[in-house]
N, CA and C atoms as an extended XYZ file, in Angstrom:
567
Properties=species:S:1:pos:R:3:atomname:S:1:resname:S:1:resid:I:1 pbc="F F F"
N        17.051       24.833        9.741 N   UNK     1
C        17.210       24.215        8.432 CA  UNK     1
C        16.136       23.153        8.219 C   UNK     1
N        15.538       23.094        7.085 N   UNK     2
C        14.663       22.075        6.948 CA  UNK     2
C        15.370       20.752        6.720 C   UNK     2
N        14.080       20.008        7.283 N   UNK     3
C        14.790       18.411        7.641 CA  UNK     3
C        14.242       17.475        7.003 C   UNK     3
N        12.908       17.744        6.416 N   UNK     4
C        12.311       16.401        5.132 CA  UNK     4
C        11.764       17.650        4.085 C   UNK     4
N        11.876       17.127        2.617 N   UNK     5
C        11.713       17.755        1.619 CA  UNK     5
C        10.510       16.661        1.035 C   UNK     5
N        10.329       16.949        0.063 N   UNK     6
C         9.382       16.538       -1.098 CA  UNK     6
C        10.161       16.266       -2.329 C   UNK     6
N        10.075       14.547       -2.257 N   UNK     7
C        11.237       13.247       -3.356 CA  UNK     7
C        10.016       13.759       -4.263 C   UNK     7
N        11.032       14.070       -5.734 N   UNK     8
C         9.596       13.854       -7.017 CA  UNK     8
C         8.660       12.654       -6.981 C   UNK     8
N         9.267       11.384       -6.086 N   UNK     9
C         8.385        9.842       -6.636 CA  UNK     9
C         6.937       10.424       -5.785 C   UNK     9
N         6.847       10.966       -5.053 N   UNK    10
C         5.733       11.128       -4.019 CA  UNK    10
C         4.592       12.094       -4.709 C   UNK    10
N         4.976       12.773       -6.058 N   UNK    11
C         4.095       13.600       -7.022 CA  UNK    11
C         3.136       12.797       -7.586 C   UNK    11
N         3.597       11.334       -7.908 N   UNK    12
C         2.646       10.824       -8.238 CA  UNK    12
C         1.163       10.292       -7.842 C   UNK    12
N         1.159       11.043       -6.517 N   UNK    13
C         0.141       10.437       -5.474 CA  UNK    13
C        -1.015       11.843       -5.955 C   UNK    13
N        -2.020       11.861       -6.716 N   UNK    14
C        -2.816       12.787       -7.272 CA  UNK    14
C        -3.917       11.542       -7.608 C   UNK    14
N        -5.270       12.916       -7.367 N   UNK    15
C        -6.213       12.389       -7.387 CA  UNK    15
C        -6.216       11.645       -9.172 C   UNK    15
N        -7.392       10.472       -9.247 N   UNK    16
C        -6.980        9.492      -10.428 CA  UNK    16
C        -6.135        8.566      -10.391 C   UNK    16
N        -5.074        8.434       -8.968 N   UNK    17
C        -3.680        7.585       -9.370 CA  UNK    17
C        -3.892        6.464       -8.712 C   UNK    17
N        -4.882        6.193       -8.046 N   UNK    18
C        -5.561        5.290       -6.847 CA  UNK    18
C        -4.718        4.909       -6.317 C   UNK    18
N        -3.790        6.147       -5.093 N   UNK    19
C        -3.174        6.399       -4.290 CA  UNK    19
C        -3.959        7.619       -3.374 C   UNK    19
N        -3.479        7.684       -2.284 N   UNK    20
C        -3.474        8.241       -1.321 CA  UNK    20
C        -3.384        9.958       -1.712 C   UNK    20
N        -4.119       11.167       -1.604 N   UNK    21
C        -3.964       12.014       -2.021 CA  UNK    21
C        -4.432       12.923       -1.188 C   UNK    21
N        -4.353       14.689       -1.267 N   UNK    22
C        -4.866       15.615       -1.072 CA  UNK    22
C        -4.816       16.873       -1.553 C   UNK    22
N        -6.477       16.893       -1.770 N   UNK    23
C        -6.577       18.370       -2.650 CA  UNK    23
C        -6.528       19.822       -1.768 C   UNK    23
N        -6.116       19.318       -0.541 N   UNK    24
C        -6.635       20.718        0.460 CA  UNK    24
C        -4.963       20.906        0.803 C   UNK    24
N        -4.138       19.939        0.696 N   UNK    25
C        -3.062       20.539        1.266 CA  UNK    25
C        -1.888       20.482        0.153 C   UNK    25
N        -0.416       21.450        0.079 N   UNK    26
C        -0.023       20.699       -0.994 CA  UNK    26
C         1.203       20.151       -0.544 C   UNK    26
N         2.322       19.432       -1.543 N   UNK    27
C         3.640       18.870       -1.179 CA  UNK    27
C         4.051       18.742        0.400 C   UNK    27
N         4.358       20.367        0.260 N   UNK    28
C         5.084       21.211        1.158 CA  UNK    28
C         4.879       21.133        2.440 C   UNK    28
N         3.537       21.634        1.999 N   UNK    29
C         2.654       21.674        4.108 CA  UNK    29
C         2.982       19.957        4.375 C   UNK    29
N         2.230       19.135        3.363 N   UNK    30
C         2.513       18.429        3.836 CA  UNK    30
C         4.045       17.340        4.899 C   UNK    30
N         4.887       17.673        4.027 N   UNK    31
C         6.219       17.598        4.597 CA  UNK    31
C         6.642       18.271        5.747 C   UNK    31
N         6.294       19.720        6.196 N   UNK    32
C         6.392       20.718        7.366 CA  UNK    32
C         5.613       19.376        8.460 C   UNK    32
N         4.575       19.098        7.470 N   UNK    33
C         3.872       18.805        9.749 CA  UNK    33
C         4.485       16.951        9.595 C   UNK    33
N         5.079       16.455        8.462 N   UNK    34
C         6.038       14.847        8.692 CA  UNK    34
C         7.273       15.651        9.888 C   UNK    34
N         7.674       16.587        9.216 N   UNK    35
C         8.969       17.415       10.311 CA  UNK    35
C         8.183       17.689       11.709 C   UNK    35
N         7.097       18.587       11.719 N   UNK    36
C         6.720       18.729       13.133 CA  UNK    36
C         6.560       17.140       13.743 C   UNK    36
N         5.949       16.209       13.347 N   UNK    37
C         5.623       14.852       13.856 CA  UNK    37
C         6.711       14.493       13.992 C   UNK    37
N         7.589       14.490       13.524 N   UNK    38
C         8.927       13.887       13.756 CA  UNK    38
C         9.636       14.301       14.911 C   UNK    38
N         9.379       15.286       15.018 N   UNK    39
C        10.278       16.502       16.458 CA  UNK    39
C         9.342       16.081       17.542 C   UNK    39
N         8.121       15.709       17.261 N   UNK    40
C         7.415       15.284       18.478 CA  UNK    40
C         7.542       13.465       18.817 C   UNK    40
N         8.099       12.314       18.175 N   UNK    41
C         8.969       11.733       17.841 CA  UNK    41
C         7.453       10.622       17.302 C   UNK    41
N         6.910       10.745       17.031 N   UNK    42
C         5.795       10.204       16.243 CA  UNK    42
C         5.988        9.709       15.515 C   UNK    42
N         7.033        8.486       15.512 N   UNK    43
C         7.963        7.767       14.288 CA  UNK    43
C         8.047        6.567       14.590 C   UNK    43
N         7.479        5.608       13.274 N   UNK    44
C         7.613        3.972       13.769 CA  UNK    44
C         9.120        3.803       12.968 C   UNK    44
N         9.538        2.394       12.857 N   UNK    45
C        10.776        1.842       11.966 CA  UNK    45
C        10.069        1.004       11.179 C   UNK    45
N        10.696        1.967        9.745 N   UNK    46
C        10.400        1.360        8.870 CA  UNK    46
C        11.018        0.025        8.146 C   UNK    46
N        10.730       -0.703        7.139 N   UNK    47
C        11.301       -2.176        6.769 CA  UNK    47
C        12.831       -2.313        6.591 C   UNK    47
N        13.431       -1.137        6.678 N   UNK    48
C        14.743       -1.376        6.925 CA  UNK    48
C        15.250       -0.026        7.681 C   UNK    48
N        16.853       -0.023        7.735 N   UNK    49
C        17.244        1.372        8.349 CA  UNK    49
C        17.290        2.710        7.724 C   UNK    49
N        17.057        3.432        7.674 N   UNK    50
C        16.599        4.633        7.231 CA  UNK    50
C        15.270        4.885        6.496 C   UNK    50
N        14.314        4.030        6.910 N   UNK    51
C        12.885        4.559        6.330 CA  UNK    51
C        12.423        4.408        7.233 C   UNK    51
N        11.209        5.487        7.956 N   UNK    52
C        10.635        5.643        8.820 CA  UNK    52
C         9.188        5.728        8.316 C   UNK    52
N         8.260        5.893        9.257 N   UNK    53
C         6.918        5.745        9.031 CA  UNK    53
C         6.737        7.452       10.295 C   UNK    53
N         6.120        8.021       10.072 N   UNK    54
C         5.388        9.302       10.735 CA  UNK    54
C         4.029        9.674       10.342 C   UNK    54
N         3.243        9.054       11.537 N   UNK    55
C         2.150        9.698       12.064 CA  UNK    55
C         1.685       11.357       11.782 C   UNK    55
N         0.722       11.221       10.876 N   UNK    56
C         0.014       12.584       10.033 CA  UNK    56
C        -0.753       13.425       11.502 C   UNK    56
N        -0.703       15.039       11.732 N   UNK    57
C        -1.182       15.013       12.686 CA  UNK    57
C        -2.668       14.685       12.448 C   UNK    57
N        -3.327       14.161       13.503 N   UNK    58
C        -4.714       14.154       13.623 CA  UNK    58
C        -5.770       14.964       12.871 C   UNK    58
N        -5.452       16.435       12.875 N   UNK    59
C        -6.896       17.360       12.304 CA  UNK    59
C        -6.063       17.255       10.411 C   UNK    59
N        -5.496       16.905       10.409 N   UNK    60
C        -5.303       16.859        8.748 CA  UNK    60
C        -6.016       15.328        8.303 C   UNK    60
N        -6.028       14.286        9.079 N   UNK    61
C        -6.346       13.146        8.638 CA  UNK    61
C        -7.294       13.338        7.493 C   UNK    61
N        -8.472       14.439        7.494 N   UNK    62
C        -9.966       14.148        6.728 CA  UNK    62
C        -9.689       14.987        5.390 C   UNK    62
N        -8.077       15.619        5.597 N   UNK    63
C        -7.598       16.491        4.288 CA  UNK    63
C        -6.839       15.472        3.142 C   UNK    63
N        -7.224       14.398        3.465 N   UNK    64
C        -6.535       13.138        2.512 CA  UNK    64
C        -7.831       12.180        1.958 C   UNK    64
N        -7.722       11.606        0.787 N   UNK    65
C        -8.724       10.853        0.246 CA  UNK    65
C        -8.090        9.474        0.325 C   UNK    65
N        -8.696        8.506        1.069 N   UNK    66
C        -8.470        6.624        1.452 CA  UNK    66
C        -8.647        6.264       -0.101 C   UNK    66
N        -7.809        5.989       -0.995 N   UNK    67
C        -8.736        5.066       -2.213 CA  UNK    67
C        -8.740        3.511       -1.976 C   UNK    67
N        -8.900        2.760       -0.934 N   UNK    68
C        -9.046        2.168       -0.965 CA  UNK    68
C       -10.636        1.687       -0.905 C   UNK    68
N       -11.132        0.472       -1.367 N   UNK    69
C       -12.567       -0.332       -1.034 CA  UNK    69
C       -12.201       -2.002       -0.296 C   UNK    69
N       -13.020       -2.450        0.458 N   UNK    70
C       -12.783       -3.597        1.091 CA  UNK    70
C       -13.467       -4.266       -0.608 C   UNK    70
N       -12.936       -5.479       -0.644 N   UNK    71
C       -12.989       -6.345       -1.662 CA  UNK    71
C       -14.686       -7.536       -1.130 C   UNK    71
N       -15.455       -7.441       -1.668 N   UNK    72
C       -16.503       -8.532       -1.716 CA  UNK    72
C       -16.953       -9.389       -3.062 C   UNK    72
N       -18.117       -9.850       -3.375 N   UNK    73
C       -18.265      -10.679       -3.992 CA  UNK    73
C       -19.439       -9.956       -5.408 C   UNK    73
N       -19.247       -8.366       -5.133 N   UNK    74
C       -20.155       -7.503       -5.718 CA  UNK    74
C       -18.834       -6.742       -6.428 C   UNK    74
N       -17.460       -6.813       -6.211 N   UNK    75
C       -16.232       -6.113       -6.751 CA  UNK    75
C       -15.989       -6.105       -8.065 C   UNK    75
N       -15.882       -5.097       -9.011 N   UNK    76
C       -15.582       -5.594      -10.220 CA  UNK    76
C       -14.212       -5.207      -10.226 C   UNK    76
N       -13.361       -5.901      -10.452 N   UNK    77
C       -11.688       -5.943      -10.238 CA  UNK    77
C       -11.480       -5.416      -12.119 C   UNK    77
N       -10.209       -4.787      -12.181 N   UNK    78
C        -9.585       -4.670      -13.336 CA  UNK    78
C        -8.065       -4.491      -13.178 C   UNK    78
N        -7.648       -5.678      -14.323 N   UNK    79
C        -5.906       -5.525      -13.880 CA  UNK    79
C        -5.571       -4.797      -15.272 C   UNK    79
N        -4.132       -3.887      -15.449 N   UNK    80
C        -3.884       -3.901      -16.295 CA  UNK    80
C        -2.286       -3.973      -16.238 C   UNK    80
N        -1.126       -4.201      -17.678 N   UNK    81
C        -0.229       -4.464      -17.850 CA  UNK    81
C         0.533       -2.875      -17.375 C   UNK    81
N         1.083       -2.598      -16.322 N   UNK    82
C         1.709       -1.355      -16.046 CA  UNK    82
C         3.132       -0.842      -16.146 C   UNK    82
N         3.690        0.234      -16.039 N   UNK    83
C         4.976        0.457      -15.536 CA  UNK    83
C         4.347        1.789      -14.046 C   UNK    83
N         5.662        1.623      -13.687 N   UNK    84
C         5.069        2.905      -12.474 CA  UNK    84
C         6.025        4.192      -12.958 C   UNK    84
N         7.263        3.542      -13.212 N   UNK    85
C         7.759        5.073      -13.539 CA  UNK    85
C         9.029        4.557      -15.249 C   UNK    85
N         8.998        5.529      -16.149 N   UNK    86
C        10.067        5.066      -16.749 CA  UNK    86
C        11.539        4.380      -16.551 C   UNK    86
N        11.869        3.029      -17.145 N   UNK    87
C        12.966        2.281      -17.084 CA  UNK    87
C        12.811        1.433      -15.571 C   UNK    87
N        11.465        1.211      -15.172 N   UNK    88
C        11.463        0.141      -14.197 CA  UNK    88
C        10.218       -1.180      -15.532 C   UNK    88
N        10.417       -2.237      -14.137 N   UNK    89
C         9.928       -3.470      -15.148 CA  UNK    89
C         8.208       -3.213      -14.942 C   UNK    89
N         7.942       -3.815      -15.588 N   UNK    90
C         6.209       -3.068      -15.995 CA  UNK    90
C         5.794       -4.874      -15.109 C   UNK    90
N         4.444       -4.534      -14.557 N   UNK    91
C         3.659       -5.402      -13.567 CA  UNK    91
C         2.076       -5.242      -13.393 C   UNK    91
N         1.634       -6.007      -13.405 N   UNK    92
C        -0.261       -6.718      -13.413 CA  UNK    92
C        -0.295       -5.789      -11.859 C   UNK    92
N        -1.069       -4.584      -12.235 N   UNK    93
C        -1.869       -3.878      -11.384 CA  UNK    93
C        -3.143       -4.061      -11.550 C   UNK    93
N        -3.846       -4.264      -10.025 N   UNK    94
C        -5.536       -4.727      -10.050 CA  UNK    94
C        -6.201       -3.431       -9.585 C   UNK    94
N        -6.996       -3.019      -10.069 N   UNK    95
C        -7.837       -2.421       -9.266 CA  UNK    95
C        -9.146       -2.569       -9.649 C   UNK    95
N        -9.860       -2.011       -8.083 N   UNK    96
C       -11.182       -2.054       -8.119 CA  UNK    96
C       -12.330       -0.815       -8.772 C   UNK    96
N       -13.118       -1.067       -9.958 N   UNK    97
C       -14.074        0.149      -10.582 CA  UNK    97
C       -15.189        0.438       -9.993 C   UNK    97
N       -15.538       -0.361       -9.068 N   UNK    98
C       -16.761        0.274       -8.014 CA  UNK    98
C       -16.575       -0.142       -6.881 C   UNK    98
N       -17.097        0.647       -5.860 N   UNK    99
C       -17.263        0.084       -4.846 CA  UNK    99
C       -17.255        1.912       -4.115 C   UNK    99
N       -17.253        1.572       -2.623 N   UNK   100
C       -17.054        3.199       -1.823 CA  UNK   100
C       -16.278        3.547       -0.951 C   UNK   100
N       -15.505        3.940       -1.486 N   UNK   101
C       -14.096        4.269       -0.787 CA  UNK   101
C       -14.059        4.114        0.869 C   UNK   101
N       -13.176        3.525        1.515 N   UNK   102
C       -13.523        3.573        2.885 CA  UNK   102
C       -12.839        4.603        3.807 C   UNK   102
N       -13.106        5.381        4.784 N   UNK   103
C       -12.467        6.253        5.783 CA  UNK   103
C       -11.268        5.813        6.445 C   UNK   103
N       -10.207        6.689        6.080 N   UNK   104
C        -9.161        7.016        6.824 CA  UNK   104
C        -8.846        6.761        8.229 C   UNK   104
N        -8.316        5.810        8.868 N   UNK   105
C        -8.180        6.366       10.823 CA  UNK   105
C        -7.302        6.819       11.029 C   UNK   105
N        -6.288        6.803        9.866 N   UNK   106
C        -4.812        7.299       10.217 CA  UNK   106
C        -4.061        7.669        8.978 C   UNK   106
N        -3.277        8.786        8.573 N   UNK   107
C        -2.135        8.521        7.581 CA  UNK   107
C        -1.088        8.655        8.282 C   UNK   107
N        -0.221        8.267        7.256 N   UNK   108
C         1.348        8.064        7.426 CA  UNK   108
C         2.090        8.302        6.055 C   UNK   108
N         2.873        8.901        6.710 N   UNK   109
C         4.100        9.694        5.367 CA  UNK   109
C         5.395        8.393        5.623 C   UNK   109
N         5.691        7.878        4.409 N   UNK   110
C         6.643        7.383        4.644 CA  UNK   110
C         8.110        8.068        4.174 C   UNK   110
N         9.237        7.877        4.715 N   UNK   111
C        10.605        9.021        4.725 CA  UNK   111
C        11.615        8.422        4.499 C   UNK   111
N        12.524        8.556        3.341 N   UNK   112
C        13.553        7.841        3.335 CA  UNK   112
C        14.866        9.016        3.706 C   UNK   112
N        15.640        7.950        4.723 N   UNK   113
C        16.997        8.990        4.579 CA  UNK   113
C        17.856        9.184        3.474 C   UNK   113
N        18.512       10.419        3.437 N   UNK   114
C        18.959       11.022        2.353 CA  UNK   114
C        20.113       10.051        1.610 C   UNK   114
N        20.584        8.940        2.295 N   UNK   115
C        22.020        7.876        2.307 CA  UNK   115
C        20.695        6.786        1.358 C   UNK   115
N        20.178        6.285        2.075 N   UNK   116
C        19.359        5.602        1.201 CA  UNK   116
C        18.657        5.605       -0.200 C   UNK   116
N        18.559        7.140       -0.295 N   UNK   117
C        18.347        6.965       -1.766 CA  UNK   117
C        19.037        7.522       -2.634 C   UNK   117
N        20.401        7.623       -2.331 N   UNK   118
C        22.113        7.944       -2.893 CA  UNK   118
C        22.133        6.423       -3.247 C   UNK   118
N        21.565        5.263       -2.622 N   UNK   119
C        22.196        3.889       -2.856 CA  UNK   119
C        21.829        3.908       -4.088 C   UNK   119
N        20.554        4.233       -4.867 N   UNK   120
C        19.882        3.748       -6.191 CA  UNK   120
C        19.568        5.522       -7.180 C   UNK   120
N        20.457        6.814       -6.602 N   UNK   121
C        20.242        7.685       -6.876 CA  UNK   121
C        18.884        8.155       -7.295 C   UNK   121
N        18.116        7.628       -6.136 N   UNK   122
C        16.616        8.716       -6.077 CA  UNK   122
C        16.310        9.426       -5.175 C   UNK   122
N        17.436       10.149       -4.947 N   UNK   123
C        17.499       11.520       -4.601 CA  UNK   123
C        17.219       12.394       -5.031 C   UNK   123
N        16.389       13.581       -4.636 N   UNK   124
C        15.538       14.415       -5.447 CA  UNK   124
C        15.723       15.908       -4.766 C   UNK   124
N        16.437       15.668       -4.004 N   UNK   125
C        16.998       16.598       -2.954 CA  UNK   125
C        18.271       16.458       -1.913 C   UNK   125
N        18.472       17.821       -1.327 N   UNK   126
C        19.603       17.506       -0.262 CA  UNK   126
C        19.164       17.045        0.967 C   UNK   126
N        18.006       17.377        1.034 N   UNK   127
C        17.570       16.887        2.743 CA  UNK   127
C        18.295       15.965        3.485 C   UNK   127
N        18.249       15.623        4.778 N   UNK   128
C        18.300       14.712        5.161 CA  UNK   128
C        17.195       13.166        5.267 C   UNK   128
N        15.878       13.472        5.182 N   UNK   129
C        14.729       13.137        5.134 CA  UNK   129
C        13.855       13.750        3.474 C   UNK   129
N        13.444       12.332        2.785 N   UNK   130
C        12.568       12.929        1.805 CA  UNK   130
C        11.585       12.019        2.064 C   UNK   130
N        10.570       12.399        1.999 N   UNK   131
C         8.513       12.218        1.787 CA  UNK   131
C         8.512       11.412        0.445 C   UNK   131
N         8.534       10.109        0.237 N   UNK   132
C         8.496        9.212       -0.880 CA  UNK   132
C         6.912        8.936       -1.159 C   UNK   132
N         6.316        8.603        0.460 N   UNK   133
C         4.722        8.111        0.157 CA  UNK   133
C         3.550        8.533        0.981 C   UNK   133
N         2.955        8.393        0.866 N   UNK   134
C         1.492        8.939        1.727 CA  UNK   134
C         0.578        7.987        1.694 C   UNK   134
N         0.172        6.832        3.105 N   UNK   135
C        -0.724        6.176        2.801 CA  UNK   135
C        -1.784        6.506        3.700 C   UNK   135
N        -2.717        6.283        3.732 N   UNK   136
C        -4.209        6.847        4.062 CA  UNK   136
C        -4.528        5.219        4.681 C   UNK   136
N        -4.769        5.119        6.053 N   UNK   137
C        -5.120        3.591        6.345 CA  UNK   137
C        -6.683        3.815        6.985 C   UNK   137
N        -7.203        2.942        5.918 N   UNK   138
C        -8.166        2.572        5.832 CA  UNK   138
C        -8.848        1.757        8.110 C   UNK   138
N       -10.005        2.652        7.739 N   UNK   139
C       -10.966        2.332        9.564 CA  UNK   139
C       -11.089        1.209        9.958 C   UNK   139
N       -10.555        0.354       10.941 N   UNK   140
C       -10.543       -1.045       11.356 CA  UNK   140
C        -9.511       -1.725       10.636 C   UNK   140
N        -8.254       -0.802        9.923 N   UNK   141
C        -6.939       -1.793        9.681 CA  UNK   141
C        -6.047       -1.131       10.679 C   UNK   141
N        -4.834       -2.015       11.371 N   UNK   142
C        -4.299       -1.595       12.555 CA  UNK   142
C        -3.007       -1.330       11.621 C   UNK   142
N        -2.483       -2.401       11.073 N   UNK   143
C        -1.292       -1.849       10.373 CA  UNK   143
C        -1.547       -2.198        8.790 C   UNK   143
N        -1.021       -0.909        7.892 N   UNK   144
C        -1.461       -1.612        6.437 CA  UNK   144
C        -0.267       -2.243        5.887 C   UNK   144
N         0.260       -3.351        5.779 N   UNK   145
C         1.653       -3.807        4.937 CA  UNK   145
C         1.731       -3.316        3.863 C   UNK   145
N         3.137       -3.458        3.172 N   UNK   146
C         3.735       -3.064        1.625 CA  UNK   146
C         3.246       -4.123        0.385 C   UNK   146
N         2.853       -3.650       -0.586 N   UNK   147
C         2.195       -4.347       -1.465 CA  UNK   147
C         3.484       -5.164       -2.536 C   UNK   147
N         2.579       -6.209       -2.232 N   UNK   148
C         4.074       -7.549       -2.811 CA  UNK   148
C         4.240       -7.273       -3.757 C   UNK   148
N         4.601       -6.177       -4.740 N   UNK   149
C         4.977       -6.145       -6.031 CA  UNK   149
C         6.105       -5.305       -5.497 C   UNK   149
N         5.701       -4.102       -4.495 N   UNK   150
C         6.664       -3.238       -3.998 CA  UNK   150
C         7.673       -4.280       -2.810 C   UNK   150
N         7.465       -4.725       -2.603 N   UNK   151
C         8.368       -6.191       -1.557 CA  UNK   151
C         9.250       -7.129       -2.853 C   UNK   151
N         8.779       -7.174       -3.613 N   UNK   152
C         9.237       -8.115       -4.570 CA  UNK   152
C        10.522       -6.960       -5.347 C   UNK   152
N        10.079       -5.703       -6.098 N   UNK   153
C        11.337       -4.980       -6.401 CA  UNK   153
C        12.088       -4.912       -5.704 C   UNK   153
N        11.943       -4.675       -4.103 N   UNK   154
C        12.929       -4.246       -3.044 CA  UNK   154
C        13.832       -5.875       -3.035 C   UNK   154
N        13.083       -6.476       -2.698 N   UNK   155
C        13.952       -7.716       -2.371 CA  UNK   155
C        14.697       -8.312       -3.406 C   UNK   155
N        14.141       -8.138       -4.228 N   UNK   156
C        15.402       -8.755       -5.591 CA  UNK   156
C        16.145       -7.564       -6.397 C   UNK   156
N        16.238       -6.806       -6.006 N   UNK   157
C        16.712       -5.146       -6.009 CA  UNK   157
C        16.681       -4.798       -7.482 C   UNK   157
N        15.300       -4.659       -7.949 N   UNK   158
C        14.838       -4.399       -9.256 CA  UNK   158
C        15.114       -3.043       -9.321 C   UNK   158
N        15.704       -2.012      -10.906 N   UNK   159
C        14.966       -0.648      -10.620 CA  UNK   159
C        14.001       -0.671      -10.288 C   UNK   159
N        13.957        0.783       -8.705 N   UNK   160
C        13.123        1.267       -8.475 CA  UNK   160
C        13.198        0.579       -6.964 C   UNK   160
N        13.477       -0.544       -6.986 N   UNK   161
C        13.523       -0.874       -5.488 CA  UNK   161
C        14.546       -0.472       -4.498 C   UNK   161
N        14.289       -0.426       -3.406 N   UNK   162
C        15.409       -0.029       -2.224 CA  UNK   162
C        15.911       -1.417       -1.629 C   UNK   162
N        16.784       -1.911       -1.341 N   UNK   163
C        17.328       -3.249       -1.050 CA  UNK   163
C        16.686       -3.670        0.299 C   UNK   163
N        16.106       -4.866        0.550 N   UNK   164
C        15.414       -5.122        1.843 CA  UNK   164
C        15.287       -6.849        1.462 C   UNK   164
N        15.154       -7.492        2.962 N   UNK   165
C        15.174       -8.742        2.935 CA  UNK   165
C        13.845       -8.950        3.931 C   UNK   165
N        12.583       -9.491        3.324 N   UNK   166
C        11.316      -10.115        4.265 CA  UNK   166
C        11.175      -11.085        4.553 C   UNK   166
N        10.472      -11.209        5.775 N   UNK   167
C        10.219      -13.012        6.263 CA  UNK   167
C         9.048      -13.243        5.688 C   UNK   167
N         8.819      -14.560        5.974 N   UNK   168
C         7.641      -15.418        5.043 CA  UNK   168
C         6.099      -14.793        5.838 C   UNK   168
N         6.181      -14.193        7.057 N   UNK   169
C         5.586      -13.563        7.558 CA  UNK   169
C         4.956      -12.455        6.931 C   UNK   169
N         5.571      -11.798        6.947 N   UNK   170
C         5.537      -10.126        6.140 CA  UNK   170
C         5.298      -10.231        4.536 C   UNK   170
N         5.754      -11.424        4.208 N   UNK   171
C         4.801      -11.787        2.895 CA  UNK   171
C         3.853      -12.064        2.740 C   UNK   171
N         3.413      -13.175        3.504 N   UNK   172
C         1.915      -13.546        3.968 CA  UNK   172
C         1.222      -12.722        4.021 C   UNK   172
N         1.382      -11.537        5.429 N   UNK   173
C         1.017      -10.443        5.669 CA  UNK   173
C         0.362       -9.939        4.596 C   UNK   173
N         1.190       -9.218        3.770 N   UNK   174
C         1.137       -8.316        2.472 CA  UNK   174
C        -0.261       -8.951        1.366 C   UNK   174
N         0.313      -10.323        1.128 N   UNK   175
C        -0.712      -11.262        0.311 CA  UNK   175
C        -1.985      -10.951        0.810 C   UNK   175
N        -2.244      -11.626        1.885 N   UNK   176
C        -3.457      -11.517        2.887 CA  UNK   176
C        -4.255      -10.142        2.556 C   UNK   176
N        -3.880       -9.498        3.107 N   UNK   177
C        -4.256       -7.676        3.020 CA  UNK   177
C        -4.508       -7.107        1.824 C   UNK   177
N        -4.107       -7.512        0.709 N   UNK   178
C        -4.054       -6.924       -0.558 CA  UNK   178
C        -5.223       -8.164       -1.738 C   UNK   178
N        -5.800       -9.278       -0.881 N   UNK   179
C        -6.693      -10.224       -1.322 CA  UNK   179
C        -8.155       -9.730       -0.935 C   UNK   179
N        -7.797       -8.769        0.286 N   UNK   180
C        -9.225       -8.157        0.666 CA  UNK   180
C        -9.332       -6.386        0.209 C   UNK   180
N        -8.187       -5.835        0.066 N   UNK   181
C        -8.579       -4.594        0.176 CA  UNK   181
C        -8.026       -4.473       -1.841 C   UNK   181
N        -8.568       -3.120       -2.619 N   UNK   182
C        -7.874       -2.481       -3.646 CA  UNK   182
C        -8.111       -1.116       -3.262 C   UNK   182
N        -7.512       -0.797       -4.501 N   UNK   183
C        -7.392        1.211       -4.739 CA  UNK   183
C        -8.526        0.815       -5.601 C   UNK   183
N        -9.296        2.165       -5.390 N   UNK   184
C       -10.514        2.592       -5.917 CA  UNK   184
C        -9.957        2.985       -7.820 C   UNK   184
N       -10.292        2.923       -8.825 N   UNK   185
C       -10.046        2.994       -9.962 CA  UNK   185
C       -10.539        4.329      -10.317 C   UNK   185
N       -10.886        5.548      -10.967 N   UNK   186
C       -11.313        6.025      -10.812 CA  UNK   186
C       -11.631        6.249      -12.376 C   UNK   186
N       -12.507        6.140      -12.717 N   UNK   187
C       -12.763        6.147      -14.303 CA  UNK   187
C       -13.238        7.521      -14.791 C   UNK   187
N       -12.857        7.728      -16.149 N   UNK   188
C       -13.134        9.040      -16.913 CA  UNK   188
C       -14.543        9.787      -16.835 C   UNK   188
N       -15.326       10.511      -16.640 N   UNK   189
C       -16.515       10.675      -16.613 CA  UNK   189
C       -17.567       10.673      -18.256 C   UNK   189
């Protein structure tokens, strides 16, 4: 029986979305080898109980696009007034319009259990395990933290957030990391 499916929120990760993407593989495969990684137990703990983090295997790593750029003093930043999905609260997204995307050392699928997203009904399936995110971590970052807008819904349990409580640490963290790095913007041609 299959054991992680493909949550609709994780569709939104397509090239243009300056997220984490891939044109070589689709949903599906992708979710099969979060399940094989998982059986091989290639699983960190994620920010609370039932979200896990799983290690992408290795020869797929270069089948994913990093949108991220390290941030310098040559960056042209652009924020705009957003929502991410209908009936959540809309928020100042930055991103960066030039710069060159940096290489991948690792992805990671992040997985919520099937109880967890019964709490806020974003359940999108029966699985036990659904594929919510795909991040692509950028060469010479060891761990990438959750971006404080996504820490901020969770913790004050906005739609759209999953309920979680962070230390001043893991905020810092997040701040820090997200002052040097953006998603690549990807403008119309």
């Amino acid at each position: 029986m299959k054991k992680v499916a493909v949550n609709d929120f994780v569709l939104r990760q397509v090239k243009g979305s300056g997220k984490t993407y891939s044109d070589h593989l689709s949903y599906d495969e992708i979710a099969i080898d979060a399940e094989r990684q998982m059986a091989k137990g290639l699983i960190k703990k994620g920010y609370r109980d039932g979200v896990i983090i799983v290690s992408a295997s290795e020869n797929l790593i270069k089948k994913f696009v990093c949108p991220y750029v390290k941030i310098n003093e040559n960056t042209k930043l652009s924020s705009k007034f957003v929502q991410r999905q209908p009936g959540e609260d809309f928020y100042v997204q930055t991103r960066a319009i030039n710069g060159v995307p940096l290489k991948a050392s690792k992805v990671e699928y992040i997985l919520y259990r099937h109880d967890v997203l019964v709490e806020n009904n974003e359940n999108t399936t029966s699985c036990e395990w659904e594929l919510i995110s795909i991040h692509a971590v950028p060469e010479g970052v060891e761990e990438m933290p959750m971006g404080p807008i996504t820490m901020m819904r969770n913790q004050l349990e906005r739609k759209g957030g999953t309920k979680a409580l962070y230390s001043s640490d893991e905020w810092a963290k997040s701040v820090e990391f997200w002052q040097k790095y953006a998603s690549l913007e990807e403008l119309p041609a």
